[in-house]
C-alpha positions in Angstrom: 0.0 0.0 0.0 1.7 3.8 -0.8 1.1 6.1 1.4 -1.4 7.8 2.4 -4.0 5.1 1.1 -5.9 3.5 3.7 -6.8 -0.3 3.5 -10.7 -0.7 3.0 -12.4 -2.7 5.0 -15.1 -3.7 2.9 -15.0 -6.6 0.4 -17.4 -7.0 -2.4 -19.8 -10.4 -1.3 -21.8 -9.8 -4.8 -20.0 -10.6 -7.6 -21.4 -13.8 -8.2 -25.1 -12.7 -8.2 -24.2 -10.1 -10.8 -22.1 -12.3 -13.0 -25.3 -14.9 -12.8 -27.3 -12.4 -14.1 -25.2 -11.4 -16.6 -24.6 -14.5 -17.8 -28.4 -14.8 -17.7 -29.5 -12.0 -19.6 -26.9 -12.9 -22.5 -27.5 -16.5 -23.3 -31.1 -16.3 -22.5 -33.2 -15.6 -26.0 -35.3 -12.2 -26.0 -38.3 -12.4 -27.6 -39.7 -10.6 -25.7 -39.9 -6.7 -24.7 -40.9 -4.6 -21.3 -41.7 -0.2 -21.4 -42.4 1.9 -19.0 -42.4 5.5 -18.3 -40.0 7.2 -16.2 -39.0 10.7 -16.1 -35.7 11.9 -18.0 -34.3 12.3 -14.1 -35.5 8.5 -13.3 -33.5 7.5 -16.1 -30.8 9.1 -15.9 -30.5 7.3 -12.4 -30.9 3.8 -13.5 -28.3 4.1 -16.1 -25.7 5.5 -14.2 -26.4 2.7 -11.4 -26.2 0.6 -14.7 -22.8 2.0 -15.4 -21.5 1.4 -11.6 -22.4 -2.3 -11.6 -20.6 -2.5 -15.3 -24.1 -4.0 -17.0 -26.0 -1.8 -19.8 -29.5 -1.0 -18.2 -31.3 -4.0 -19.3 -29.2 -6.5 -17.2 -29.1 -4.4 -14.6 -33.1 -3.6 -13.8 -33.7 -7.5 -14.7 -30.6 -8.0 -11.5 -32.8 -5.6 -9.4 -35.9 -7.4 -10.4 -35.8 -11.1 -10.8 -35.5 -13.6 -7.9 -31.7 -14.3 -7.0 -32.0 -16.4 -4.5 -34.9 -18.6 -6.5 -32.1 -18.8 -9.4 -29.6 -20.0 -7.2 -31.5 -21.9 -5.5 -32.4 -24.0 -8.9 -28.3 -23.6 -10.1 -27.3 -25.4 -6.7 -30.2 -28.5 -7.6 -29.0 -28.5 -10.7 -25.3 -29.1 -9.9 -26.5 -31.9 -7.6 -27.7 -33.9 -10.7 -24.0 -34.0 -12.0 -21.2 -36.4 -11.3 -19.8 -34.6 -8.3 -22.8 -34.6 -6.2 -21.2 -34.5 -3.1 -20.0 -31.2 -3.0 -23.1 -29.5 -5.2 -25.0 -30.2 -1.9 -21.8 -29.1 0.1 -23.1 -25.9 -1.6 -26.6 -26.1 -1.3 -25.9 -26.7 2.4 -24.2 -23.3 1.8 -26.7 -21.3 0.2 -29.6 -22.4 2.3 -28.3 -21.7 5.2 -27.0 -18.2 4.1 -30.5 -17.2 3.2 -32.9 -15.4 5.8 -36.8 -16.1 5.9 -38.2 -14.2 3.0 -34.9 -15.6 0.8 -35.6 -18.9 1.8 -39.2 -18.5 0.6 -39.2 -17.1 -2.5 -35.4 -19.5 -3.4 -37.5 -22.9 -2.8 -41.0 -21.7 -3.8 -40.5 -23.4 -7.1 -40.0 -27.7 -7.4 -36.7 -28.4 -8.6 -36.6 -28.2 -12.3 -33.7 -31.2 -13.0 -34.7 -34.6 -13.1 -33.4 -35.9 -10.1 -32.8 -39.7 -8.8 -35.3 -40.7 -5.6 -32.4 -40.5 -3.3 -31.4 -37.2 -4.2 -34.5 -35.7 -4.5 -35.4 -36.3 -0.9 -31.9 -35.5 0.2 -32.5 -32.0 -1.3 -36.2 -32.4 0.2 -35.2 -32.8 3.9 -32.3 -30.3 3.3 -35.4 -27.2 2.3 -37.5 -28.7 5.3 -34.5 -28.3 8.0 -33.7 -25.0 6.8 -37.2 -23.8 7.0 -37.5 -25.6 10.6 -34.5 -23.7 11.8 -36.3 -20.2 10.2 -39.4 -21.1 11.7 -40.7 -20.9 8.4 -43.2 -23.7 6.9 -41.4 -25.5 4.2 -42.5 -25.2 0.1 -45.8 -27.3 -1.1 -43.8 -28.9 -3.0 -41.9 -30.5 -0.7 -44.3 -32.8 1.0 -44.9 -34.6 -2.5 
């Protein structure tokens, strides 16, 4: 460090969610599109937000907008279909347990999309319900099928 710069003490926890949704919004098709009205002043806002997060303005109001923790949620399932199993729910262990309440909801609100075997999908089952438990939360419909 030279001098007179001070260390910071904050790091950047993030990075991944905005890369996710970059990644998203580019290899996802659009077909489809969204307007609304917004002042010149409103808009000006938005894209220089845009600009500090280094996405054009599309990426970024669809980061602000869409579910993180639901896409995550599905990403970490997803993983736990492959060939290293073991530590894609090492992670989901991870995620769930980082989330709070209202996270936790709107992550598992949706079945997991990836065909999973029996054994895995009540290993990710039981994983959703003792999470909820320990947020006093009830658990997903889904996960009493």
């Amino acid at each position: 460090m030279r001098a007179g710069q001070q260390a910071c003490q904050y790091v950047c926890i993030d990075d991944k969610w905005t890369s996710s949704y970059t990644a998203l919004v580019t290899r996802t098709p659009k077909t489809a599109q969204l307007q609304i009205r917004l002042s010149i002043a409103q808009k000006s806002a938005i894209q220089r937000a845009a600009a500090r997060a280094g996405m054009d303005m599309s990426a970024y109001v669809l980061s602000r907008v869409l579910s993180v923790p639901a896409r995550a949620f599905q990403d970490a399932v997803r993983n736990c279909a492959g060939d290293e199993a073991r530590f894609a729910l090492a992670e989901l262990n991870s995620l769930l347990s980082s989330l709070s309440a209202g996270e936790l909801r709107e992550a598992a609100d949706a079945s997991p999309t990836v065909a999973l075997t029996p054994y895995m999908s009540n290993t990710i089952a039981a994983m959703v319900e003792l999470a909820s438990a320990r947020l006093g939360i009830a658990p997903p419909a889904w996960n009493g099928r």
